[in-house]
N, C-alpha and C positions, 0 to 999 in steps of 0.2 A: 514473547512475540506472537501470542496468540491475540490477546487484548486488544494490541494495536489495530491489525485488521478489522475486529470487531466495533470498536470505536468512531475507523475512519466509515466502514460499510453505517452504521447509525448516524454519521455526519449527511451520508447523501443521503440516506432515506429520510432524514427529516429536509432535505431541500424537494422531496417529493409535494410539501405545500407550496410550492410557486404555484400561484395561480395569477389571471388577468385581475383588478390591474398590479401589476407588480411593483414588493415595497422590498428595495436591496436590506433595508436595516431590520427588517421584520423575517423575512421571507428566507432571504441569500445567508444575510451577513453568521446567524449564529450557525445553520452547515459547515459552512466556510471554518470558522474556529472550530467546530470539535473533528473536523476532519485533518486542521492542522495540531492538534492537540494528540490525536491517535496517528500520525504519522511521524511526532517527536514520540512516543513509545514503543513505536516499529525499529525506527531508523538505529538508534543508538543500540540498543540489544543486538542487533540483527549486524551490526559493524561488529561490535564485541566478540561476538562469537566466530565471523568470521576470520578477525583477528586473533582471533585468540586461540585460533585451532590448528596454526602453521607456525614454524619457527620464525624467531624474530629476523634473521636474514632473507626473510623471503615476502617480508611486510609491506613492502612496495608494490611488488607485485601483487599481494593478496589486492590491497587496497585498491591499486588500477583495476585489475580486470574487476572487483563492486560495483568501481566508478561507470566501469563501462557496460556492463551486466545492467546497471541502472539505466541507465540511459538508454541503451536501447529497448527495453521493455518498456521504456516512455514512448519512446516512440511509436511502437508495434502498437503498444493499446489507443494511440491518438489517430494511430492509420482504421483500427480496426473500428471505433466508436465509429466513422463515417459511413460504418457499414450498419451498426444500428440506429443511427439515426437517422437514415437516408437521402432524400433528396435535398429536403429541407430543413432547418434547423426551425423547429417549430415546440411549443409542448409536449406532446404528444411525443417528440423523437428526444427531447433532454428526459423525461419520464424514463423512455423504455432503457435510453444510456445508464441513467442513476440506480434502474433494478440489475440490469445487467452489470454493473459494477458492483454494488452491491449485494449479488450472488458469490462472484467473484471474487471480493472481501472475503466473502462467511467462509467459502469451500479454503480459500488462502492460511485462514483461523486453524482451521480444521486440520490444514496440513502440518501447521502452527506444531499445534497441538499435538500431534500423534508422533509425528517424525522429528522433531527437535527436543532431545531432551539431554538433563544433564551428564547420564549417562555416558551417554555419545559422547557428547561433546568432550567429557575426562577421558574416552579410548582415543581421541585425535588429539588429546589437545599436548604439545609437547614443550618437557618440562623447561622454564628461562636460567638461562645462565648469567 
């Protein structure tokens, strides 16, 4: 779960080439894939373990609150980019979005990284019947 972040934060930094005039198959299009590329080596890990760290009568509920856990942190960060992008949606304000997501990403890695390890996860994780 470290990788993914790291991947999808390399997807936007390389859409920091948009420049005028703008080519989506040149420019956009390959961002676009490695950010969905490292958010399929986020997403399945990151279920796994949460799944996998509660009993199995309580699976639904692990799974809902994910669901909803995700969603609203979709939301929050599409409330919040208006705030760095500002008035206008311009270069200049997708730029500062794409660093600031991509900090974002790294420090996300980082948490990845330190706090998530197998360890833990075998003191939660409880045994199937």
């Amino acid at each position: 779960m470290t990788a993914g972040p790291l991947v999808v934060a390399a997807g936007f930094l390389s859409m920091l080439l948009i420049r005028d005039p703008f080519d989506y198959w040149t420019q956009l299009l390959p961002g676009t894939i490695v950010v969905g590329v490292g958010i399929a080596i986020t997403v399945a890990p990151l279920t796994s373990a949460i799944l996998g760290s509660i009993p199995p009568t309580q699976a639904g509920i692990a799974s809902a609150v994910n669901n909803a856990v995700s969603r609203v942190a979709g939301l929050v960060a599409i409330a919040c980019a208006g705030l760095i992008v500002g008035e206008h949606l311009d270069l200049a304000g997708l730029q500062r979005t794409i660093v600031v997501l991509a900090v974002l990403l790294v420090a996300g890695a980082a948490v990845s990284g330190i706090g998530i390890r197998d360890e833990f996860l075998a003191l939660r994780r409880v045994p199937r019947q």
